[in-house]
C-alpha positions in Angstrom: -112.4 -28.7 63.6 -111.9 -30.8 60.3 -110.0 -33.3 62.4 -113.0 -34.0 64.7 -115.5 -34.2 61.6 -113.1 -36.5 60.0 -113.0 -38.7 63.8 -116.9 -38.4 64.2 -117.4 -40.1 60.9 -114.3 -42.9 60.7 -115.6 -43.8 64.5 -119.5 -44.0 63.0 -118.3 -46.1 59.6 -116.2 -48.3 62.2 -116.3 -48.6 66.3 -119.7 -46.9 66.5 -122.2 -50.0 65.8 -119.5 -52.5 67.8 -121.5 -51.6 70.9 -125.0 -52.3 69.4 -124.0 -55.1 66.9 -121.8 -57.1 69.2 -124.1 -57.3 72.3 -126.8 -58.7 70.4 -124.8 -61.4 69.4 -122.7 -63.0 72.3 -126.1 -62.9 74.1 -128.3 -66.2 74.3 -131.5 -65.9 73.4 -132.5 -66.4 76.4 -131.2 -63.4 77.8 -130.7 -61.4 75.1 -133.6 -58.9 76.0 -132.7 -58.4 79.3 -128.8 -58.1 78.7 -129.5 -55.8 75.6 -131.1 -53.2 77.7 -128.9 -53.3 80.3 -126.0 -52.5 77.6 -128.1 -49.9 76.4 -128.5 -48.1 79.3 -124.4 -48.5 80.0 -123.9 -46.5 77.0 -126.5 -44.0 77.7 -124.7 -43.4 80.9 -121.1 -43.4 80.4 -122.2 -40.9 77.2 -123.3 -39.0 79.8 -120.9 -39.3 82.2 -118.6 -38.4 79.3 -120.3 -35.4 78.2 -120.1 -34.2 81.7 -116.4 -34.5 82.4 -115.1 -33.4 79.2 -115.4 -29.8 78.8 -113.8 -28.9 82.6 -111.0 -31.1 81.8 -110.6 -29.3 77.9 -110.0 -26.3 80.2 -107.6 -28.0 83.1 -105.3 -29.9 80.7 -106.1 -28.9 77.0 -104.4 -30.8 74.9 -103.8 -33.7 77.2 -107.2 -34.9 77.1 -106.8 -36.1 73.4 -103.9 -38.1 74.8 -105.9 -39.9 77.3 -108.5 -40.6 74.4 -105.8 -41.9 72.2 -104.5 -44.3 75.1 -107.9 -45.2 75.4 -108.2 -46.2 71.8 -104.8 -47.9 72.4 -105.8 -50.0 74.7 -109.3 -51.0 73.6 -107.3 -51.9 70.0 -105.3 -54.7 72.2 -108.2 -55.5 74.2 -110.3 -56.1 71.1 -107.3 -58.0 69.0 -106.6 -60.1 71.6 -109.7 -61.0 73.7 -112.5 -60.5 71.2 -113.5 -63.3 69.8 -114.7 -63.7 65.7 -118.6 -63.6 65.6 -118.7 -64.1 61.7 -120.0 -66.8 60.2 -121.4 -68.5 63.2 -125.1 -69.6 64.4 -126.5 -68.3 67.6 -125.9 -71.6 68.7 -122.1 -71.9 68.2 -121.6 -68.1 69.7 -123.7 -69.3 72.8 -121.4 -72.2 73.2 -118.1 -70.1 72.6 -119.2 -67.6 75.3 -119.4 -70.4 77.5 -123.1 -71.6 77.5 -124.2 -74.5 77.3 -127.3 -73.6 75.3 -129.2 -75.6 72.4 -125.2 -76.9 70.8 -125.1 -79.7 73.6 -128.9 -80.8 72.8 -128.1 -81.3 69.2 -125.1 -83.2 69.6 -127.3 -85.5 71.8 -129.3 -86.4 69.3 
């Protein structure tokens, strides 16, 4: 039990505002609103969908399951390191452009 106290609060000092911070800034301004809520409802259903499936398969393969959530965490580790990019430091603008748009960066350098 002090194990999944100790989890609950390392994943709400570190991974738990990734999903709410990071959306709201890879997203133009433009879109932001709209995009925002659809990542809001994501999370709000796959919390869902995980509260759901969790307890039948804590009784069908105990232990197991924290193995699956470790590969998870595994895997969402490289994902991150590798295909994440850096936010910090940067203006809307540049973000925008990094993410692929084409946003206000272009009309600035044309003037």
């Amino acid at each position: 039990m002090a194990l999944i106290y100790l989890f609950v609060a390392f994943f709400a000092c570190t991974w738990g505002p990734i999903g709410w911070i990071y959306p709201s800034e890879i997203y133009s301004t433009r879109v932001r609103a709209k995009c925002m809520s659809i990542t809001t409802a994501s999370n709000w259903a796959f919390n869902f969908i995980i509260a759901l499936v969790v307890p039948p398969l804590i009784n069908s393969i105990s232990w197991g399951l924290y193995m699956i959530f470790g590969a998870c965490g595994v895997l969402m580790f490289i994902f991150v390191y590798f295909f994440v990019p850096e936010t910090k430091g940067k203006s809307l603008e540049q973000i925008d452009h990094m993410f692929g748009g084409r946003g206000n960066l272009e009309e600035k350098n044309k003037v």
